[in-house]
N, C-alpha and C positions, 0 to 999 in steps of 0.2 A: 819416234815419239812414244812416251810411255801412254799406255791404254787408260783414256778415262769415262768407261761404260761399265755403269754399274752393274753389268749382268756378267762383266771381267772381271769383281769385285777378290776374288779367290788370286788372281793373278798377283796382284798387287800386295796381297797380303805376303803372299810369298815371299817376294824381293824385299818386301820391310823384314823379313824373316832372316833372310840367306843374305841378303849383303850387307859388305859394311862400307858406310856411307863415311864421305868426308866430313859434311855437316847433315848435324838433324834441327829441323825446325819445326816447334812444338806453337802450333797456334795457323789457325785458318783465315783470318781477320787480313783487311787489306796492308798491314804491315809485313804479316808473317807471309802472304804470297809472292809480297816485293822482293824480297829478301831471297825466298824460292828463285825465284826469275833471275835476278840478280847475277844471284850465286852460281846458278845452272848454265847460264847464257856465258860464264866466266871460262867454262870447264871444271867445275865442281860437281863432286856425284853428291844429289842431294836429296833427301828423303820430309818431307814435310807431314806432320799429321796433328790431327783438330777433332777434337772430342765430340763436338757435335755435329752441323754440317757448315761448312764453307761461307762468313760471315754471318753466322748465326747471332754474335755478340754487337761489337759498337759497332762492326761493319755494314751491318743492315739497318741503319737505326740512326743516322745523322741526319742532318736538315739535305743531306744530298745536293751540294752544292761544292762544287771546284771552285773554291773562293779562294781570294788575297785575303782575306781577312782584315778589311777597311777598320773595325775597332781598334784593332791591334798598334795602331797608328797612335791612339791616344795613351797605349801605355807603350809607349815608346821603343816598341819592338822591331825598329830598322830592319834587322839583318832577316827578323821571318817572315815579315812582308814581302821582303825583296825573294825570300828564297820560294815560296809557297804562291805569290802573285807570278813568279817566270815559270815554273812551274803548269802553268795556269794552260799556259798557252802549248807548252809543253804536250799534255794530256790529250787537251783538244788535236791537235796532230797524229798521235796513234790512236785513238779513238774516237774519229768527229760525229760518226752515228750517236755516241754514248755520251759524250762533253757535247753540250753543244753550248752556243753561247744566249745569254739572257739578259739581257735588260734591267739594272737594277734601278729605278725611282728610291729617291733619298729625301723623303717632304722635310721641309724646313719650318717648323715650326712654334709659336710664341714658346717661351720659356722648355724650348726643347735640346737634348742635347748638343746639337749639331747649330751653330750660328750662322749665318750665309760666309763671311768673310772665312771663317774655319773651315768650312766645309769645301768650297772654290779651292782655298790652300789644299788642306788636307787629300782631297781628291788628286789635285794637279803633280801633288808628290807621289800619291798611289800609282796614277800614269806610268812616274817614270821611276820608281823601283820596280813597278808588273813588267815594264818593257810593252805597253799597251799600244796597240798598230793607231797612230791618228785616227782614223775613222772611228775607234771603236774608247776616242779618249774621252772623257766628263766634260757634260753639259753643263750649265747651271739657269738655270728657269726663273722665271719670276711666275706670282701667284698664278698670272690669266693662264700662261704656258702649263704650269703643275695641272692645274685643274682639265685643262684639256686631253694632255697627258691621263690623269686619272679623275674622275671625275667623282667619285666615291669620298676623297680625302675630306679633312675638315674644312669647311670654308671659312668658318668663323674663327680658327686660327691659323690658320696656313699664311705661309707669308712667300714661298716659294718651294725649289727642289733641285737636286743635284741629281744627274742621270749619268749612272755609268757600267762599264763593261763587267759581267759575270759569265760562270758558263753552271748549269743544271747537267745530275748525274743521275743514275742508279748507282749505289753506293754499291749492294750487293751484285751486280751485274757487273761493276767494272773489276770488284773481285774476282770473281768467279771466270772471267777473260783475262785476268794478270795472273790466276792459277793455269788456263789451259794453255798459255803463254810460258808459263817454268815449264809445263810436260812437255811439253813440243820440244823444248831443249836438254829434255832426257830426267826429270826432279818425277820421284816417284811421289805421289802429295794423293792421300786418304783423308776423309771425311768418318767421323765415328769410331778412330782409335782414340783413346785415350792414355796420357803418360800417365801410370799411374805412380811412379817414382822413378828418381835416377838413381842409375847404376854406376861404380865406381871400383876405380885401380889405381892405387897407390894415392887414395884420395884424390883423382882425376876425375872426373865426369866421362865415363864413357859411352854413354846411348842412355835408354829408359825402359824401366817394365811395363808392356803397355799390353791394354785390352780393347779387343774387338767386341764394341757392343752393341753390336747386331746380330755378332753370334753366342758371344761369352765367351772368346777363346783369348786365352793370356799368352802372349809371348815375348819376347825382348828383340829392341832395334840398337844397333852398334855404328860409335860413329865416332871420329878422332873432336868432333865439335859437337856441341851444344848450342842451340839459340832458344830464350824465351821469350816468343812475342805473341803473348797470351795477353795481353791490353788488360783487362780488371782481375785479372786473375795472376800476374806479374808478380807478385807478391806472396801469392801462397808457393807457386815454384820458389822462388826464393828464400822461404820458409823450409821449405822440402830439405833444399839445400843448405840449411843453417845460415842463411846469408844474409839474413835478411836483417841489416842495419843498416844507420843511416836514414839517407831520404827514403822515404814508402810513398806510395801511391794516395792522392786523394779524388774519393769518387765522386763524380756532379753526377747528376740527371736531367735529360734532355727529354720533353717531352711533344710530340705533335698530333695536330687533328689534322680531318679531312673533312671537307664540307664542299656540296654539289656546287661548280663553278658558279652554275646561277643565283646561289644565298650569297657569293662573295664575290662580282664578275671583275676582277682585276685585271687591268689591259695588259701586264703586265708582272715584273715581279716586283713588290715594295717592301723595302727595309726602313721600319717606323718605329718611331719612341713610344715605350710606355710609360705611365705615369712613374713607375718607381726605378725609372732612372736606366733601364734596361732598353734591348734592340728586339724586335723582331722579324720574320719571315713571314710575307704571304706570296706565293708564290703560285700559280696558274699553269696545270699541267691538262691537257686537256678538258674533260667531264667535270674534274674537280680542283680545286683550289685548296692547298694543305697551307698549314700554319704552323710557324714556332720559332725559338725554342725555350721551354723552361729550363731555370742554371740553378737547383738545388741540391744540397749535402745528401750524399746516401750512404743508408748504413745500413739494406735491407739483403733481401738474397741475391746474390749474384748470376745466382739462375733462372731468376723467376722476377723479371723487372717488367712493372703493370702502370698502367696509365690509371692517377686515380681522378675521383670526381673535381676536387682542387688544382688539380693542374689544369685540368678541362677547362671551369670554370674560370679560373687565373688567363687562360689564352682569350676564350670567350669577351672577357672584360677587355683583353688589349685590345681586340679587333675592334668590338664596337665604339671603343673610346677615339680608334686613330678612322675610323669609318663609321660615322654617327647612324646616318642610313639603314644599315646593313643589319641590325638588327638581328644577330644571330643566337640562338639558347642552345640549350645541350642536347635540344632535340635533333636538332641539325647536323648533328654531328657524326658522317657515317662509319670512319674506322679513326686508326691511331695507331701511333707505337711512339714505346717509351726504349730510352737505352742507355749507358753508360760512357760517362768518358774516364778515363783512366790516366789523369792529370798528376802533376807531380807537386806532395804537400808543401806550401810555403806557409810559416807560420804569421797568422794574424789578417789572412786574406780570406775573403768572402770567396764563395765557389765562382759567381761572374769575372773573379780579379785575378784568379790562379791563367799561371804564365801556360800559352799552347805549345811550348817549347819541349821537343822529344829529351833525352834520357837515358845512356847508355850505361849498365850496371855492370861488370865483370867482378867477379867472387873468386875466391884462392882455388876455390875446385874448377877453374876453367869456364863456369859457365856465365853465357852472357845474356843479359837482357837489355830487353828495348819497354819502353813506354812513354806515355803524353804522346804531343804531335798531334798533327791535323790531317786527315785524307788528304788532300789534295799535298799534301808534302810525304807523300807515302815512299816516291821513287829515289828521294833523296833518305829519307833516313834508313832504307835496305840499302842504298850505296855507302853510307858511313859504317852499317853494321856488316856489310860484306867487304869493304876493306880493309877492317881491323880480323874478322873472320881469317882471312887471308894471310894477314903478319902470322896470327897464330897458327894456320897450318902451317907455314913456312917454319917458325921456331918450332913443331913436331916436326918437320923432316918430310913436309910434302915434296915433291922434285919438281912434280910439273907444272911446266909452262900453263899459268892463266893470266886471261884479258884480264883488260881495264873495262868498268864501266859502259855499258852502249846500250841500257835500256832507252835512253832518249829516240835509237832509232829500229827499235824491234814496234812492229803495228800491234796491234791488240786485237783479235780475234772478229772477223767481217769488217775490221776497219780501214779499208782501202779505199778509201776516197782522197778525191783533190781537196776538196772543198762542201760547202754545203749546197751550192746546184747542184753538182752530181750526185748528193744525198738526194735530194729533191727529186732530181730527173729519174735514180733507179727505184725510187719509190713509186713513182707516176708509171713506170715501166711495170709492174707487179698489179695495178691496178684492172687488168682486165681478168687478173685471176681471183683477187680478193678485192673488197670493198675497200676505201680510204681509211675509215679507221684503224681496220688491222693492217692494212698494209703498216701505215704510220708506226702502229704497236709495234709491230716486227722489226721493222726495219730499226727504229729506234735503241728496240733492247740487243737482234741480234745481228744487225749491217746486216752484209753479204753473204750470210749464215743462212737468212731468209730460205734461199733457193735450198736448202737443205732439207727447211722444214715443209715443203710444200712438194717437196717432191716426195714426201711419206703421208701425203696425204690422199684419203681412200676416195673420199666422194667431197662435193663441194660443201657442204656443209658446216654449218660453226664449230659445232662438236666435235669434227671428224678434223680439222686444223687443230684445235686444242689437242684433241688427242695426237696427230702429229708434230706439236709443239711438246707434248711430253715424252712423245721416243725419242723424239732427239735430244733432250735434256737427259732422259736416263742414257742412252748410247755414248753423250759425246762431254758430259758434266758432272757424271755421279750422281745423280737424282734418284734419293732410295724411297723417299717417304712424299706422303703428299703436301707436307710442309716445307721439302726442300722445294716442289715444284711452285705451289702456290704463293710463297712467300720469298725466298730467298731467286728463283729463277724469273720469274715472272711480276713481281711487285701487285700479284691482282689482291692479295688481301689488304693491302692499305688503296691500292687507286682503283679499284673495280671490284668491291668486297658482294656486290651483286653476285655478276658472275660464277665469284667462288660459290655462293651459297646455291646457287644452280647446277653446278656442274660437278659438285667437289665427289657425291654417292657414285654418278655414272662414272668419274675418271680411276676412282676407288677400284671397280670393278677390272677397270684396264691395267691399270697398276698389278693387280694382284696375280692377274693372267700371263702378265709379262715376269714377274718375281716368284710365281708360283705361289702364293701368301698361304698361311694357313686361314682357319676362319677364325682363329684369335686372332691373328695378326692382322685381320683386316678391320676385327673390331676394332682394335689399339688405333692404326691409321684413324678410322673415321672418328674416333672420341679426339683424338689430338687434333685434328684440323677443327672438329664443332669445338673446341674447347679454345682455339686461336681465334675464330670467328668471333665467341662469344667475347674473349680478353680486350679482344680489338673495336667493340663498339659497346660495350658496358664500363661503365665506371666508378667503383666502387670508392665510398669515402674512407679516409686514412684512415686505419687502427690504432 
């Protein structure tokens, strides 16, 4: 297994240096690790690297759900229903800690998208393209049932509810386990390199110039392949590479709140109409209840994507309108994130109506990109981009012997479990050491990992866990910055942005002892975390 402890950080850089790689995958996002994994679990030497840190982009920033995509149904998208719903179940099996399954309520209601007769259908098809276990097939309610069920909904228009099977994710978490999943099977994959162009022989793509920026050091990575699964960024590679005609990329905006369970107490999770014709997400994750998603045109920076007051607001309206009660303003509102989808342009389609179907580009200089697609169909479109990957080594002149596809049966990092009792049961097991809540926490983000982090822990303490939940993320994930730990390893600055704002100075101080930090460099850290804090629960109006 290749080393992924960022205090190994020099190791790694090396091997991106000195060898040369079959394929290189430029993009840290839950495609670009699929593809990692994929390729590596095949017998391909593979080298991955991502500009900033390990789903920093769409991949931390989805409504975090391993969905079928029940919409998807009305624009008549058979085959990625069928692909992305079996899938579904798929995920849950190498990761049951991290997929788990949820409850979706579907209210039926007057002049709302979804008719009873439509919906009964439309469900009962979803069933059986998901391949969904009977127990866990669609219900269909009438009003007293809905209401019991959720007791929040409209009364005075409700007319009933469809109740059916989902499964709730960390987006960036099951990244960042499908990344130490490709290292395990030998994919040297850095966070913080950046390609700064491709290189080329005989007009072939042969690796890229790339810079380490943590240090400033420029060097070139070699490699008979190319992949770009850079999601919103697909296009400027493609650019790079004079490629870029045809279809291009079109970017929506997806944006979510979070607001304390008890402003929103949802038994559950509910997918409800808004007035203008649109779905949304409320969804109940412990402490707090998140919401979304906004589907608007973006055309702003690709680096710097902000939650503004109108999106807020715009969410705010859904809820209270499908939750009369509830009553929520923007005070209520404790963090957010906004983020990108990197959908592929159909001309004369509104951003809600652009198809979530992936995208595979290959250019005269060899290189190939992937974009569009949905998370939860991440394992499938690395298996389409690593089988053609494949023909192409082949026609260079690869010799050796590689598999077929068997991501379906590689686990996902602490994900050994049968089932969700024995989630349960080694959960209740950890309880005499930490309280419920963090056990739950733990267990949740890191399975069986748990005892890893507890056994670095100094004194019983809150602090003194946190802090052993951050040596293990720097030792065993890459975790350079207090942004990769807070945001991208742990999810506490969207579901627990207290916390952060408690702990974020003293963990600084840990960090810096562990990297050696200068006193600049631990300024920088604390302006970027107060500066995520700030992004994530201020809302400025559009410019």
């Amino acid at each position: 297994m290749i080393t992924l402890s960022a205090l190994d950080r020099s190791i790694l850089l090396n091997d991106l240096q000195s060898s040369r790689f079959d394929l290189l995958v430029i993009g840290g996002g839950i495609t670009g690790v699929g593809i990692a994994l994929d390729a590596a679990s095949r017998g391909i030497r593979v080298a991955l690297v991502e500009k900033e840190d390990f789903a920093s982009g769409t991949s931390s920033r989805s409504t975090k759900l391993i969905h079928g995509g029940l919409r998807y149904l009305k624009q008549f998208e058979i085959a990625l229903v069928r692909e992305v719903g079996r899938e579904r179940a798929t995920l849950h099996r190498l990761a049951p800690h991290l997929v788990t399954a949820e409850k979706m309520l579907l209210p039926l209601i007057k002049g709302g998208n979804f008719g009873k007769l439509l919906t009964s259908f439309g469900l009962m098809v979803y069933d059986v393209l998901a391949d969904v276990q009977s127990a866990d097939q669609r219900k269909m309610l009438d009003r007293e049932e809905a209401l019991s069920k959720e007791p929040l909904l409209d009364k005075k228009n409700l007319e009933g509810a469809g109740i059916y099977a989902e499964y709730r994710t960390d987006d960036a978490r099951l990244t960042i386990e499908v990344m130490k999943a490709a290292a395990h099977f030998g994919a040297t994959c850095l966070n913080y390199v950046e390609a700064l162009e491709l290189t080329y022989h005989n007009n072939r793509v042969t690796g890229v110039k790339a810079s380490d920026k943590l240090n400033g050091n420029s060097f070139e990575i070699s490699a008979d392949l190319v992949v770009s699964a850079t999601g919103p960024w697909v296009d400027e590679i493609r650019k790079k590479d004079h490629s870029l005609e045809g279809k291009r990329l079109h970017l929506t905006k997806g944006v979510h709140i979070v607001v304390d369970h008890e402003k929103l107490p949802v038994k559950q999770a509910v997918y409800f109409d808004v007035p203008d014709g649109r779905m949304i997400f409320a969804i109940p994750r412990g402490k707090i209840t998140y919401i979304g998603t906004t589907d608007t045109d973006y055309f702003g920076n690709k680096e710097h994507v902000l939650t503004n007051r109108e999106d807020v607001e715009y969410l705010i309206d859904a809820v209270n309108h499908a939750f009369p009660d509830s009553d929520i303003n923007i005070r209520d509102v404790r963090s957010s994130w906004a983020g990108l989808r990197p959908l592929i342009h159909e001309e004369g389609k509104s951003a809600s109506e652009l198809s979530r179907k992936d995208e595979i580009f290959v250019s005269d200089t060899g290189l190939i990109s992937i974009a569009g697609g949905k998370l939860t169909g991440y394992r499938k479109m690395a298996e389409r981009v690593t089988d053609l990957a494949i023909k192409k080594l082949k026609d260079k002149g690869l010799s050796k012997e590689l598999g077929s596809c068997r991501t379906n049966e590689i686990p996902l990092g602490g994900g050994k479990f049968m089932d969700a009792l024995s989630i349960k049961r080694y959960t209740q097991s950890l309880e005499d050491e930490i309280d419920q809540a963090e056990a739950n926490y733990l267990v949740g983000n890191y399975g069986t990992q748990t005892e890893e982090i507890l056994k670095k822990r100094r004194d019983k303490t809150p602090y003194a866990l946190l802090e052993a939940e951050c040596q293990y993320c720097i030792e065993n994930e890459l975790v350079n910055t207090l942004c990769d730990f807070f945001i991208r390893r742990t999810g506490k600055l969207y579901f627990d942005i207290e916390s952060v704002k408690a702990n974020y100075k003293l963990l600084s101080k840990y960090m810096q002892n562990q990297f050696s930090w200068s006193g600049e460099r631990l300024v920088t850290e604390i302006k970027n975390i107060e500066q995520a804090i700030h992004e994530a629960s201020h809302f400025d109006p559009i410019k």
